[in-house]
C-alpha positions as CSV (number, residue, x, y, z in Angstrom):
1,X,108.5,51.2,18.8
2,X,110.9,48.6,20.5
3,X,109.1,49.4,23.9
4,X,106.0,48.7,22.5
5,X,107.2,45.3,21.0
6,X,109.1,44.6,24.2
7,X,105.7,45.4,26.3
8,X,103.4,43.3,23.8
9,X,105.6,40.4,24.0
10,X,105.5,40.9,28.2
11,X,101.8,40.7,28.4
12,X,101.6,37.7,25.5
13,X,103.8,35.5,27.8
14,X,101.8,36.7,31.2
15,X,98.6,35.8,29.1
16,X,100.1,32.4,27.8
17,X,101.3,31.7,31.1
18,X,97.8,32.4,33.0
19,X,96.1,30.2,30.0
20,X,98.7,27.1,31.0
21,X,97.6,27.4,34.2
22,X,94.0,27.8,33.4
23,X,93.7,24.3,31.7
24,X,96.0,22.7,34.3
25,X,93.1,23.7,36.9
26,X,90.7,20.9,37.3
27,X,88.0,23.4,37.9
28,X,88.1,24.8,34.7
29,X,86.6,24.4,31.6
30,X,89.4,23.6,29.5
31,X,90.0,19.7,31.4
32,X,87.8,17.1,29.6
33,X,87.4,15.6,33.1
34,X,83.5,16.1,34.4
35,X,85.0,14.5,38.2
36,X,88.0,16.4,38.5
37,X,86.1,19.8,39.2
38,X,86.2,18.5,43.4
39,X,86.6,15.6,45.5
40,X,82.5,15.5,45.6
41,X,81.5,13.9,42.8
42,X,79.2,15.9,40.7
43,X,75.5,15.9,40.1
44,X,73.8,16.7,36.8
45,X,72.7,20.4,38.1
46,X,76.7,20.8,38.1
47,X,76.3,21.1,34.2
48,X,79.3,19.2,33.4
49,X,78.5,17.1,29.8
50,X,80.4,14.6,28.1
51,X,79.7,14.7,24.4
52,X,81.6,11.7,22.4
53,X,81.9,10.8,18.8
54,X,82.8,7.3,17.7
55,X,84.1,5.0,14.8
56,X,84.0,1.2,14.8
57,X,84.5,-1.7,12.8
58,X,84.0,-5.7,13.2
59,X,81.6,-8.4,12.1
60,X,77.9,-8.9,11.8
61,X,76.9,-12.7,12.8
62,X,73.3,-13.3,11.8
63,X,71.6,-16.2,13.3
64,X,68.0,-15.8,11.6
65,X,67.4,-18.8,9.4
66,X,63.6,-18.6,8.7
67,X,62.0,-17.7,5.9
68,X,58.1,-18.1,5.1
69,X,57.4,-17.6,1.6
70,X,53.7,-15.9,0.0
71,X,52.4,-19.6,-0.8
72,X,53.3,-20.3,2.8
73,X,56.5,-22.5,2.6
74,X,58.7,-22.4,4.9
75,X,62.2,-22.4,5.0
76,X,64.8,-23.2,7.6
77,X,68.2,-22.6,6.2
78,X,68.7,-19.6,4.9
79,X,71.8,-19.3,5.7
80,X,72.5,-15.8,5.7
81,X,76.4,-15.1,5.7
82,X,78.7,-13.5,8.6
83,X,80.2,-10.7,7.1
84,X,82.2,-7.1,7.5
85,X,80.0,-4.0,9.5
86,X,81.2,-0.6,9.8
87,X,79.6,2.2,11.7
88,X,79.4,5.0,14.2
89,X,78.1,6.4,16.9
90,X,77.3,10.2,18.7
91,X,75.8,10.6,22.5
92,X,76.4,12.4,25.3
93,X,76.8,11.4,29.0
94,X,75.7,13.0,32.1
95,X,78.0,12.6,35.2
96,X,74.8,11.6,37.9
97,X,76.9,8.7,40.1
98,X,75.7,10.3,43.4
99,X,72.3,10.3,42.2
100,X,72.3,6.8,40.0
101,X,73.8,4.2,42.5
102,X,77.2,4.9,41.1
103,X,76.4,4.9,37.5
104,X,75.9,7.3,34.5
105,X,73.2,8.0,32.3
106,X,73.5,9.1,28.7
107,X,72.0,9.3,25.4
108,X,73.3,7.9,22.1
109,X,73.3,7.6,18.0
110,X,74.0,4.5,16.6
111,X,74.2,3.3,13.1
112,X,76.0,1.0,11.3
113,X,75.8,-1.0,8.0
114,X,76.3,-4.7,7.7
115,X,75.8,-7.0,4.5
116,X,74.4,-10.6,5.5
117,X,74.7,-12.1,1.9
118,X,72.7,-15.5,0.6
119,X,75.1,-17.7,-1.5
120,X,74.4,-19.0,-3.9
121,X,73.0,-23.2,-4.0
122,X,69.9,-22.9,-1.6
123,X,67.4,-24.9,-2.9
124,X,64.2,-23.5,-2.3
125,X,65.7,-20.2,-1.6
126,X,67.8,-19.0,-4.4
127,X,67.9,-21.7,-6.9
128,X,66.7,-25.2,-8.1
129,X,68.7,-28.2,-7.4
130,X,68.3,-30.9,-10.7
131,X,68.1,-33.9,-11.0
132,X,71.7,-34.1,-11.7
133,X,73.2,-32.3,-9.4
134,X,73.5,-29.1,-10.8
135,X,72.5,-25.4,-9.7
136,X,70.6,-23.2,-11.3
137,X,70.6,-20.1,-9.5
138,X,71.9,-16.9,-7.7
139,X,73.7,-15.9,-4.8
140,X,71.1,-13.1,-3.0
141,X,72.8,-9.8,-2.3
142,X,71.7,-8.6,0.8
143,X,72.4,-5.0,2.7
144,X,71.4,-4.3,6.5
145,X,71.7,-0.6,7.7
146,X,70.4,0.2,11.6
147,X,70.0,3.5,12.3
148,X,68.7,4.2,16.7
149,X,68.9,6.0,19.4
150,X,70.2,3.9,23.0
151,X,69.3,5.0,26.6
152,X,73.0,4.2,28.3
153,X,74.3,3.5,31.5
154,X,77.9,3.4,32.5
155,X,79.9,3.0,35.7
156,X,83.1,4.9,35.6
157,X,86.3,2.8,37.3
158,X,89.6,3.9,38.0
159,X,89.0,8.0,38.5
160,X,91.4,10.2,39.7
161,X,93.2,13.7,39.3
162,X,96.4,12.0,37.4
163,X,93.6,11.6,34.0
164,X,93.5,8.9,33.0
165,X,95.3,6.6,34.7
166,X,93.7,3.2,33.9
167,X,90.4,5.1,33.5
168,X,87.9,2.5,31.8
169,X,83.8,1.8,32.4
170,X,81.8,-0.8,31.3
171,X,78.5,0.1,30.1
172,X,75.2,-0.9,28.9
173,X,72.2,0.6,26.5
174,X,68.9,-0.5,25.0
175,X,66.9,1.5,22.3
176,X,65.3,1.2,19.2
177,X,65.5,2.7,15.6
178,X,65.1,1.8,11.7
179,X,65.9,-1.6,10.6
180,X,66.3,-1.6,6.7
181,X,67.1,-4.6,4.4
182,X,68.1,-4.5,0.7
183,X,68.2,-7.4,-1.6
184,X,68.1,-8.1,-4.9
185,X,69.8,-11.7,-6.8
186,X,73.0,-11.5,-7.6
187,X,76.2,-13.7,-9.4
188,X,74.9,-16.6,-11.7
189,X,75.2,-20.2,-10.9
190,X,78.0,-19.4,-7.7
191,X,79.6,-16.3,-9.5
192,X,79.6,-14.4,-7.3
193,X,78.5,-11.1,-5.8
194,X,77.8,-9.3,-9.2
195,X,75.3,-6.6,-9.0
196,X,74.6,-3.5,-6.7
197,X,72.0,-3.2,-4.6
198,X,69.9,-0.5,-6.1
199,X,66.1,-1.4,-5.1
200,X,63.8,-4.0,-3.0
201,X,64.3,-2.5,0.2
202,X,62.1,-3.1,2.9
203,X,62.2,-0.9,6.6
204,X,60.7,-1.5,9.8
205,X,61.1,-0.8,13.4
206,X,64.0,-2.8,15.4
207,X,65.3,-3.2,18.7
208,X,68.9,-2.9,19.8
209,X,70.1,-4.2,23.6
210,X,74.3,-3.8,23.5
211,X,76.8,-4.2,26.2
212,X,80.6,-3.1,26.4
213,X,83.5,-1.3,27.8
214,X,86.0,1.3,27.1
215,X,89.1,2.4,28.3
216,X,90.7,6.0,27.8
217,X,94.5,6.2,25.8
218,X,94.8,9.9,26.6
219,X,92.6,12.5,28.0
220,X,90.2,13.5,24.8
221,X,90.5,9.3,23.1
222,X,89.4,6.2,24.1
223,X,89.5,2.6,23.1
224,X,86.3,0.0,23.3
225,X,84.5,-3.0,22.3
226,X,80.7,-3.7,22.6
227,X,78.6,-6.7,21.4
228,X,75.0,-5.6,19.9
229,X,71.8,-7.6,19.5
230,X,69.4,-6.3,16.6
231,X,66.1,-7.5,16.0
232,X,63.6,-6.6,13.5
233,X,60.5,-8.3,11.6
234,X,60.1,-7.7,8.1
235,X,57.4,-8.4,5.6
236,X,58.9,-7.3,2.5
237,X,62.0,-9.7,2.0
238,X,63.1,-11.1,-1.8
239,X,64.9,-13.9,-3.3
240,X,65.1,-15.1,-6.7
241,X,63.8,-18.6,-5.1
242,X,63.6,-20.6,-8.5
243,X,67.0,-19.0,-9.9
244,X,64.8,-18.0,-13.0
245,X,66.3,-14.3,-13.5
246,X,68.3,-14.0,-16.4
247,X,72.6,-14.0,-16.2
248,X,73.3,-9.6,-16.5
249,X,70.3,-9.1,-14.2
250,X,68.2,-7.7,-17.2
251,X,65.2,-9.8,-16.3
252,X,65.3,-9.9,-12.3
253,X,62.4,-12.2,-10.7
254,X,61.5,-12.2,-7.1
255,X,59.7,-14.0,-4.7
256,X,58.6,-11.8,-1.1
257,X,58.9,-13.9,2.1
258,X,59.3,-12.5,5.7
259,X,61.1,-13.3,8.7
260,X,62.3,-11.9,11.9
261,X,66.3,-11.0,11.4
262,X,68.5,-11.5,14.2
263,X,71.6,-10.6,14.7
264,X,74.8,-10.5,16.7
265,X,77.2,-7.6,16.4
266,X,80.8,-7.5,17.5
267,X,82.2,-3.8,17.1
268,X,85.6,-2.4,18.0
269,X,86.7,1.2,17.6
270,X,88.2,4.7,19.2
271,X,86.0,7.5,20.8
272,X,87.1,10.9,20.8
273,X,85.7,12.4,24.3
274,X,85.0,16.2,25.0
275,X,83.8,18.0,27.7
276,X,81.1,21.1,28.1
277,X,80.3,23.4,31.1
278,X,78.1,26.2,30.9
């Protein structure tokens, strides 16, 4: 019985042994690297993939400030708010540089949620002004949520055997998706943000360009920051214009305008990278 053990243990430690080596050998599978399999650099028919995941936080910056109204008044000074966006996103790369002038191609999954609130005191948008000075009115709760799919392009700096040392890209994408806003009014006379969003939503298509760059930490995680450019038209938009709905939100009343909604995203946030061969 103890020669059994004894041999067991043997080939455990040659099999452990031969698996350390395995994954130190760039040409293997096991090395999230797709251009440390040879000094050539590879070519998609190599069938080395890059699959990613991401996570990323920052702000949403809205510059839209139109609004045209059913009776067809116009308003410039919306005012939608800069405010918190959280999102994520899924693609894959394709390691082509010999074939791409030096760059990457890949495909990507991109959504994120932003929410570019109306506060309250817009006359003409959310509320009356009187004649002595007062508000009567409601902030406008207001929820984006982009949800696309970005053609990318990437040109890998800094490669070399000793991963990652210093390895960042910057990179580039354009696509398009679903553009959905939700809105519906919200605090009394300045109160505030009171009620959740629940209905009047309005989706339509939307275009994404982005730009950014990222730099690995360690071999499977990666650090970057992108800037995003969303633009959608939508037909369907609501406001409690007169500030006529009643405080509790028992009696909502609104008033559809449209407007093309632009927007400026700044996201930061980690990647975790892997890598696939057939």
């Amino acid at each position: 019985m103890k020669t059994r053990i004894s041999a067991i243990v043997c080939l455990l430690c040659v099999f452990g042994y031969a698996e350390v080596t395995r994954a130190e050998d760039p040409n293997t599978q096991r090395v999230a690297d797709p251009y440390a399999t040879s000094p050539d650099l590879p070519t998609m028919s190599s069938g080395t993939l890059e699959p990613y995941l991401s996570f990323m936080a920052g702000i949403a910056i809205p510059f839209s400030q139109d609004a045209t109204f059913r009776n067809g008044d116009v308003e410039r000074n919306v005012d939608y708010q800069m405010k918190q966006s959280v999102g994520g996103n899924a693609g894959i790369w394709f390691p082509t540089r010999n074939k791409l002038a030096g760059f990457d191609i890949g495909l990507e999954i991109s959504g994120f949620v932003w929410y570019p609130d109306i506060a309250c005191c817009r006359n003409g948008v959310n509320g009356t002004l009187n004649p002595d000075g007062s508000f009567e009115g409601t902030t406008t709760e207001t929820q984006g949520i982009y949800i696309g799919t970005n053609v990318m392009l990437r040109y890998p700096m800094g490669i070399s055997e000793a991963y990652p040392n210093g390895r960042w890209f910057p990179y580039v994408g354009v696509g398009g998706g679903a553009h959905q806003i939700a809105q519906r009014p919200g605090g009394f006379r300045g109160a505030g943000f009171g009620n959740a969003i629940a209905d009047q939503r309005n989706t339509s298509p939307g275009f994404m360009a982005l730009g950014g760059f990222k730099a690995h930490l360690f071999k499977y995680v990666a650090a970057f920051v992108e800037a995003k450019y969303v633009q959608a038209f939508h037909d369907e938009l609501t406001t409690d214009r007169f500030g006529v709905s009643t405080p509790g939100g028992q009696d909502l009343f609104v008033d559809p305008y449209e407007s093309t909604i632009r927007t400026i995203f700044v996201h930061g946030g980690l990647s975790i990278h892997f890598d696939v061969r057939p």
